[in-house]
N, CA, C and O atoms as a GROMACS GRO file, in nm:
protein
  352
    1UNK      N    1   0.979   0.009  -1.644
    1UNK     CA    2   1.036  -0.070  -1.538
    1UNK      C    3   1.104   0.018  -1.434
    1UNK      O    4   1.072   0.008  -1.316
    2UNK      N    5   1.229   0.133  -1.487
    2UNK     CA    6   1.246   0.243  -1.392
    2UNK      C    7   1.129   0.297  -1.305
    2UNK      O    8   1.170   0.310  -1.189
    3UNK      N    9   1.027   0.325  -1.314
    3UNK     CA   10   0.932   0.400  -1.234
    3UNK      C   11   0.854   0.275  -1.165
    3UNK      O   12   0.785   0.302  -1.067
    4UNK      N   13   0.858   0.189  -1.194
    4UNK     CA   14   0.782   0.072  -1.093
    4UNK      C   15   0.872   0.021  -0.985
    4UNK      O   16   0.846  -0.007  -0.868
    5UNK      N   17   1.041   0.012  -1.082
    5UNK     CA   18   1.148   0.010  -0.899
    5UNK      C   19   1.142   0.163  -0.834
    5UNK      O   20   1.126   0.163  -0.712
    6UNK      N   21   1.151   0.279  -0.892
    6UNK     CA   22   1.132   0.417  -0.794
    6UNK      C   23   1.024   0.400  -0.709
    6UNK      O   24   1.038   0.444  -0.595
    7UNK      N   25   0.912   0.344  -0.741
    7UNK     CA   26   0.772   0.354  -0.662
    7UNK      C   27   0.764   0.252  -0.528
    7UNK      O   28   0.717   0.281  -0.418
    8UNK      N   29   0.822   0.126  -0.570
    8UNK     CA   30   0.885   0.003  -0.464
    8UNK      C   31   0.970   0.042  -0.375
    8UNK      O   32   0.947   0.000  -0.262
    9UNK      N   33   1.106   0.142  -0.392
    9UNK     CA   34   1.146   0.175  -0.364
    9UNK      C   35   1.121   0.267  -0.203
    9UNK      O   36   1.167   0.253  -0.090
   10UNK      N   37   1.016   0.372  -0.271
   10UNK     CA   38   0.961   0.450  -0.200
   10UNK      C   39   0.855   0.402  -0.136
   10UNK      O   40   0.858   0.436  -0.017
   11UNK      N   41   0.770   0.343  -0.163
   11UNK     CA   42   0.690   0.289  -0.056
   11UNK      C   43   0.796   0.225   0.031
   11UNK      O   44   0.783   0.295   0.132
   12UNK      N   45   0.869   0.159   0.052
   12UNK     CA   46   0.961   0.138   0.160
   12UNK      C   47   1.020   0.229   0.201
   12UNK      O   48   1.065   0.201   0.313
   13UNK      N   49   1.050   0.348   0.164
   13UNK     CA   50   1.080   0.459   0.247
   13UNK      C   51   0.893   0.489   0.356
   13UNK      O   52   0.878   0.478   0.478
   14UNK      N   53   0.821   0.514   0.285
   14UNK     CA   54   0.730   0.530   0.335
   14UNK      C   55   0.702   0.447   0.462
   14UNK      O   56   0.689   0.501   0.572
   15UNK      N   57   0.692   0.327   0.445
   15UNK     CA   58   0.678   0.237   0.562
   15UNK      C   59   0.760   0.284   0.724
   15UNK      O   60   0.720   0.323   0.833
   16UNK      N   61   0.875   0.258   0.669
   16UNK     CA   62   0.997   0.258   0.786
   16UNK      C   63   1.030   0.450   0.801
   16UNK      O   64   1.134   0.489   0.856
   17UNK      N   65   0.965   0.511   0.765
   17UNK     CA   66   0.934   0.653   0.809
   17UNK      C   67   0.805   0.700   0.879
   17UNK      O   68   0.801   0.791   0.961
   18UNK      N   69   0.666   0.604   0.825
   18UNK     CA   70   0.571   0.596   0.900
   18UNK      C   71   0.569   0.551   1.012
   18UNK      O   72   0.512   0.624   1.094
   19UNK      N   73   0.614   0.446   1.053
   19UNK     CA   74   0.690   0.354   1.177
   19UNK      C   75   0.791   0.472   1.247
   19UNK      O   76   0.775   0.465   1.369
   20UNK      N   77   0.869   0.557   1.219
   20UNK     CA   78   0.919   0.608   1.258
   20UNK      C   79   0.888   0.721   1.382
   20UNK      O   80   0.921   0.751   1.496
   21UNK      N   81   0.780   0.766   1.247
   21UNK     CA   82   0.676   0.946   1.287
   21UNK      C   83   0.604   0.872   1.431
   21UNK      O   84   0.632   0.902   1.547
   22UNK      N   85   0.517   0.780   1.392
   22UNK     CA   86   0.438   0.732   1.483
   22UNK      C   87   0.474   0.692   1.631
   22UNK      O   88   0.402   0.708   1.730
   23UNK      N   89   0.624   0.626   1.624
   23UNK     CA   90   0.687   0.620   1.739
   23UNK      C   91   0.716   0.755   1.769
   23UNK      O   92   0.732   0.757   1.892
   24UNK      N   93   0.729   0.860   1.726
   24UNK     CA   94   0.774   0.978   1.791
   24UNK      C   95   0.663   1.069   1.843
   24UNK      O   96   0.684   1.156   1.928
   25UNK      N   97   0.562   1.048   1.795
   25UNK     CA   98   0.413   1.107   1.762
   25UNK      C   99   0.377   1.223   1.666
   25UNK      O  100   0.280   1.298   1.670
   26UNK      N  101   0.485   1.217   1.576
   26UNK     CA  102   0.507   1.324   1.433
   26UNK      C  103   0.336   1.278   1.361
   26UNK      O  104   0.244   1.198   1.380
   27UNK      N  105   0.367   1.360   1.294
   27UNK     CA  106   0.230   1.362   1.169
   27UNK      C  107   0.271   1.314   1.071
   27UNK      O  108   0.386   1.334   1.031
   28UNK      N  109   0.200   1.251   1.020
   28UNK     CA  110   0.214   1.126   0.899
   28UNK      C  111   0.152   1.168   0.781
   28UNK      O  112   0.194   1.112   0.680
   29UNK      N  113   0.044   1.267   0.762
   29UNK     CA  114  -0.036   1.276   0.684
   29UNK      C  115   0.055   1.308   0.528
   29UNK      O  116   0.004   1.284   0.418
   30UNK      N  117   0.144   1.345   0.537
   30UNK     CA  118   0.193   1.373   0.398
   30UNK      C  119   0.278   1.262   0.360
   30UNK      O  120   0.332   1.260   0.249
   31UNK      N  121   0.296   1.160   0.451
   31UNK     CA  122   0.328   0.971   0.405
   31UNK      C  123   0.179   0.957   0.368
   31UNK      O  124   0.166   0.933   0.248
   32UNK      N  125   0.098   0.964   0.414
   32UNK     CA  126  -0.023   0.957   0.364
   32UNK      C  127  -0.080   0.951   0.210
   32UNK      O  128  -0.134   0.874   0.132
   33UNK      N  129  -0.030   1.092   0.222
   33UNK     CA  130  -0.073   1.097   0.073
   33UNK      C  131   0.011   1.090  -0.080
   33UNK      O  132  -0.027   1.106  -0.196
   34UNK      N  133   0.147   1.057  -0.018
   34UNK     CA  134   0.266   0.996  -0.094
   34UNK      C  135   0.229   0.860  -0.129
   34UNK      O  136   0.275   0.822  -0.237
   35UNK      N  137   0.127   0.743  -0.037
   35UNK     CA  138   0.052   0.657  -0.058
   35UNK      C  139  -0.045   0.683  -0.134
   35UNK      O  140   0.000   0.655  -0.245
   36UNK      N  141  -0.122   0.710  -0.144
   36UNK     CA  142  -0.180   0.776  -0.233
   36UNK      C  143  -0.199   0.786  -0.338
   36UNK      O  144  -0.304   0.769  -0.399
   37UNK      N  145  -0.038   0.834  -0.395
   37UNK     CA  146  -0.003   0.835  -0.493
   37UNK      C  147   0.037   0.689  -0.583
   37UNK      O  148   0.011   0.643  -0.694
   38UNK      N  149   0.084   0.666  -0.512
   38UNK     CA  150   0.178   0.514  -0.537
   38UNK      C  151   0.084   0.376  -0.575
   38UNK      O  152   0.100   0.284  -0.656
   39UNK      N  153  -0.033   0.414  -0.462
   39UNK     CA  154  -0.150   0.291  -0.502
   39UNK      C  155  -0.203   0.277  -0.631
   39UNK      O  156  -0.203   0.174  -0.699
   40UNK      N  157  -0.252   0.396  -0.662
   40UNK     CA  158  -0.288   0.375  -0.781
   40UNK      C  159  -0.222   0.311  -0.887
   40UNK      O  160  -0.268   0.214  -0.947
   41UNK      N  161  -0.100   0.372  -0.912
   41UNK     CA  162   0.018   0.302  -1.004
   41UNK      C  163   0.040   0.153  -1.013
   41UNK      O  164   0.046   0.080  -1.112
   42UNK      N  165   0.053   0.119  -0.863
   42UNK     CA  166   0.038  -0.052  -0.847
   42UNK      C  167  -0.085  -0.092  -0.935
   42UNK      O  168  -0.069  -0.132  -1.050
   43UNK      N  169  -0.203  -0.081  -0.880
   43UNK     CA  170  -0.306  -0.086  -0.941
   43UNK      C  171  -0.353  -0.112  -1.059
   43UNK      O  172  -0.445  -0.182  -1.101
   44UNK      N  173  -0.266  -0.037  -1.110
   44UNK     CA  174  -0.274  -0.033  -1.298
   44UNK      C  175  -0.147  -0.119  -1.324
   44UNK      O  176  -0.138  -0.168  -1.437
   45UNK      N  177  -0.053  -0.143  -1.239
   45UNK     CA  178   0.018  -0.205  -1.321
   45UNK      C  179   0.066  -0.346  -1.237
   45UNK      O  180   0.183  -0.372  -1.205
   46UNK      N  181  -0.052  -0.430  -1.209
   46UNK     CA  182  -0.043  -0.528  -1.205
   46UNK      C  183   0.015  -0.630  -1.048
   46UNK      O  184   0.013  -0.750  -1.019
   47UNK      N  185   0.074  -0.470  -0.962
   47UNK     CA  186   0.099  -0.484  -0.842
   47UNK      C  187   0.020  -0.439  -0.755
   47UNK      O  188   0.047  -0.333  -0.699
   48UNK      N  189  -0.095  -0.509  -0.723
   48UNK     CA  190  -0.206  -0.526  -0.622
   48UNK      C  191  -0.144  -0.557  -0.474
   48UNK      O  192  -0.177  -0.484  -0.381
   49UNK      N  193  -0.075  -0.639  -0.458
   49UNK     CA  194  -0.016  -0.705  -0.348
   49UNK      C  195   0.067  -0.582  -0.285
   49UNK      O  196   0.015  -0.522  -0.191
   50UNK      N  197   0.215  -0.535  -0.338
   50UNK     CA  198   0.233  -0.447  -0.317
   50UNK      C  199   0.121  -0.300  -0.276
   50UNK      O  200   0.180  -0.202  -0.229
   51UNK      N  201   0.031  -0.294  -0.287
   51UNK     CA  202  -0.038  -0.127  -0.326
   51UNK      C  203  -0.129  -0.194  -0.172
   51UNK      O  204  -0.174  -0.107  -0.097
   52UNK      N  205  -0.154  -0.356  -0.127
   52UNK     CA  206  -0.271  -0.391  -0.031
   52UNK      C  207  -0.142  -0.368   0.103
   52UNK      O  208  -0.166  -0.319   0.213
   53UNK      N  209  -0.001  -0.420   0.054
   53UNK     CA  210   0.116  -0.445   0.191
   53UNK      C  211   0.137  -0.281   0.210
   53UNK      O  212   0.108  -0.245   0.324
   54UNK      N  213   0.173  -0.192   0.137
   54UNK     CA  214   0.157  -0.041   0.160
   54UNK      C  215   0.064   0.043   0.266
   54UNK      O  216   0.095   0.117   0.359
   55UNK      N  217  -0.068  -0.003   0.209
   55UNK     CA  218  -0.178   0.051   0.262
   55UNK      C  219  -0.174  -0.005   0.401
   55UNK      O  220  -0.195   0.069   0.497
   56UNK      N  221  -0.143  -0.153   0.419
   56UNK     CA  222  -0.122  -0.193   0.536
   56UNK      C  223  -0.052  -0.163   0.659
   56UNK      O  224  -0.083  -0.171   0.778
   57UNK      N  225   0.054  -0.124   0.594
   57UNK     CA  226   0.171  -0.104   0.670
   57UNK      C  227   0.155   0.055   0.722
   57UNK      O  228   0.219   0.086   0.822
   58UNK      N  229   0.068   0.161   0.655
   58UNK     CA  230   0.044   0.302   0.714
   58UNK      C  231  -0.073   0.257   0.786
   58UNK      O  232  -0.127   0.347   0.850
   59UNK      N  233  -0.132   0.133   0.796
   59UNK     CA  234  -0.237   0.159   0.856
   59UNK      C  235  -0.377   0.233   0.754
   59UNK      O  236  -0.460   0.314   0.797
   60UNK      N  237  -0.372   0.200   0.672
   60UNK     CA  238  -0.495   0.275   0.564
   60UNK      C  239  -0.542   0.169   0.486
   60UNK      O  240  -0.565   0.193   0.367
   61UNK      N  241  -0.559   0.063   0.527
   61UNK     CA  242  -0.626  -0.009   0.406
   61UNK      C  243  -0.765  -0.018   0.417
   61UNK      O  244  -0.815  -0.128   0.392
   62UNK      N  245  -0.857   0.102   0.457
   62UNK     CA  246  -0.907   0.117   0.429
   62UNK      C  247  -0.936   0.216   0.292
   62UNK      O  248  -1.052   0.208   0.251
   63UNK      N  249  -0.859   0.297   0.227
   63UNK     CA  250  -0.815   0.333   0.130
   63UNK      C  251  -0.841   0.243   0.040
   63UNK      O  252  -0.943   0.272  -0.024
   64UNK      N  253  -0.786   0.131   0.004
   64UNK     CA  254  -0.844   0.022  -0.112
   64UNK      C  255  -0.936   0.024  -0.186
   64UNK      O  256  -0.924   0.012  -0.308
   65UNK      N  257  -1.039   0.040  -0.127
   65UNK     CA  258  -1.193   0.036  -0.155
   65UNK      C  259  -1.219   0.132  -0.259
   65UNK      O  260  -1.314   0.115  -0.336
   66UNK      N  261  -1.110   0.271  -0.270
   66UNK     CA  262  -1.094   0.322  -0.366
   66UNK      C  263  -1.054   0.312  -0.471
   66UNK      O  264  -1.078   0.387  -0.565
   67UNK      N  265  -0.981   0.209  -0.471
   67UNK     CA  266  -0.862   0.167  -0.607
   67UNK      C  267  -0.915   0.024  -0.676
   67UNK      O  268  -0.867  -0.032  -0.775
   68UNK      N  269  -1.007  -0.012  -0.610
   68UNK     CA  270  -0.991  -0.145  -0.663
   68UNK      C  271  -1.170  -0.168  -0.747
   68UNK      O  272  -1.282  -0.147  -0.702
   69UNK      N  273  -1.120  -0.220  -0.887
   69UNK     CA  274  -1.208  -0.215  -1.014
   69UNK      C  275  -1.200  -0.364  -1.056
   69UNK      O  276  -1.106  -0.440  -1.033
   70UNK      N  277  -1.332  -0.395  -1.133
   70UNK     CA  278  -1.346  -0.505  -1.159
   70UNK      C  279  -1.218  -0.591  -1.242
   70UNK      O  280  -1.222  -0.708  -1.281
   71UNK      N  281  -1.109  -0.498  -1.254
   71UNK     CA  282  -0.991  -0.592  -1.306
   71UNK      C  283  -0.922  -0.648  -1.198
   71UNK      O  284  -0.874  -0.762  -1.199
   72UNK      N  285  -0.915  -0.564  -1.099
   72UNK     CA  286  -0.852  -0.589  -0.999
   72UNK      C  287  -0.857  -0.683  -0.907
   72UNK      O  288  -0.763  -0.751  -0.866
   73UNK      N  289  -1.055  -0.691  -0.849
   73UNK     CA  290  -1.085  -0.762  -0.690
   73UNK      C  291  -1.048  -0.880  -0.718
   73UNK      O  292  -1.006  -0.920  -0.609
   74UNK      N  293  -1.038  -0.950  -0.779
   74UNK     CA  294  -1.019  -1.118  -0.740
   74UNK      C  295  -0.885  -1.113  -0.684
   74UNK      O  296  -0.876  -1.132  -0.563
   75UNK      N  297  -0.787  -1.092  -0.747
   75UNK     CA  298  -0.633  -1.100  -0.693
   75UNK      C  299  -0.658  -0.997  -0.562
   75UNK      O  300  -0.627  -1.068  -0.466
   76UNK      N  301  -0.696  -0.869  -0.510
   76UNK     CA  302  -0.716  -0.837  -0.426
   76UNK      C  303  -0.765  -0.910  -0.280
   76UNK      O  304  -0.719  -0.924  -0.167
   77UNK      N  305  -0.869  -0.942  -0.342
   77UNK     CA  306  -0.927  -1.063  -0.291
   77UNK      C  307  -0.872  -1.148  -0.220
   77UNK      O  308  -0.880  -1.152  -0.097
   78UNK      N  309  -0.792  -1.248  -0.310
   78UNK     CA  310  -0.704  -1.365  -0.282
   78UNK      C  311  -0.639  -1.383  -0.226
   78UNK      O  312  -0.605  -1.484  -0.164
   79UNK      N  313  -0.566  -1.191  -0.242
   79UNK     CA  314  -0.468  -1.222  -0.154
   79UNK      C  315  -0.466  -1.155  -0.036
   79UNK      O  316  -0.358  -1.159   0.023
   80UNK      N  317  -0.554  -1.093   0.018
   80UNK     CA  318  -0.582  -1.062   0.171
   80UNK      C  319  -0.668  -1.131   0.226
   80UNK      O  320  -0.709  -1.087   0.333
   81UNK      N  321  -0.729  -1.264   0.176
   81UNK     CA  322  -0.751  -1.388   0.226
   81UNK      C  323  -0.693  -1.451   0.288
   81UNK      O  324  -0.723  -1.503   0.395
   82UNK      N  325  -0.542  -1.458   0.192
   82UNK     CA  326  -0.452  -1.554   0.227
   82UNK      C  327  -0.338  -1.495   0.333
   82UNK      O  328  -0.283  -1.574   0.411
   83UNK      N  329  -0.304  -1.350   0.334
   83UNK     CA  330  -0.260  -1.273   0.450
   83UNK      C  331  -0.342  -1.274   0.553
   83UNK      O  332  -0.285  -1.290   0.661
   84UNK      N  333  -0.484  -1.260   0.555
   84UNK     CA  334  -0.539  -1.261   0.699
   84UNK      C  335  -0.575  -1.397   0.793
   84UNK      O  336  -0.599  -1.413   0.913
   85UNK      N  337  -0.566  -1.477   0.688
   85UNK     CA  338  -0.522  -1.683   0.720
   85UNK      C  339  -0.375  -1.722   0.803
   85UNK      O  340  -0.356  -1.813   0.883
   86UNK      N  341  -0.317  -1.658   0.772
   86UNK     CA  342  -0.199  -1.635   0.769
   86UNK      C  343  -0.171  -1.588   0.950
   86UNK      O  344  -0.157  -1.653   1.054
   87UNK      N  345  -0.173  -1.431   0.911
   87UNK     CA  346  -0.166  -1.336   1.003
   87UNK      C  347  -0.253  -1.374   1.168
   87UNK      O  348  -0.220  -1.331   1.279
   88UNK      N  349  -0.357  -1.457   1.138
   88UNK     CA  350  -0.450  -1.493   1.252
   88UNK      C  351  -0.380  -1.564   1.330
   88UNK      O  352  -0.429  -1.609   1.434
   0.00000   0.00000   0.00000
């Protein structure tokens, strides 16, 4: 449970530092791959939603396509259905 709030945690650092770089025109690539890291973990542990709002928020969800296994796509699925229903 400690390492799934550290990882939540930090992807919100990630976000509002990516947002940051980008307004300044800094390089992002090592938020990048701090994502990266983090997706996978969601992934396996049951936080899809989190690991799709991450990817989103750097702008990489195209990245996904990597992480996501037949345990995964339906909730994947579902729920960037229901964000892009939403979001429109």
């Amino acid at each position: 449970m400690f390492f799934f709030s550290l990882c939540r945690h930090l992807a919100e650092e990630i976000r509002v530092e990516y947002t940051d770089r980008l307004s300044k025109g800094k390089a992002v690539d090592d938020l990048v791959k701090l994502a990266k890291e983090i997706v996978p973990y969601n992934m396996a542990h049951n936080a899809e939603t989190e690991a799709c709002d991450l990817l989103m928020e750097i702008e990489h969800l195209h990245l996904l396509d990597g992480y996501v296994d037949e345990n995964s796509f339906h909730r994947v699925c579902l729920y960037l259905t229901r964000y892009f229903k939403v979001t429109i």
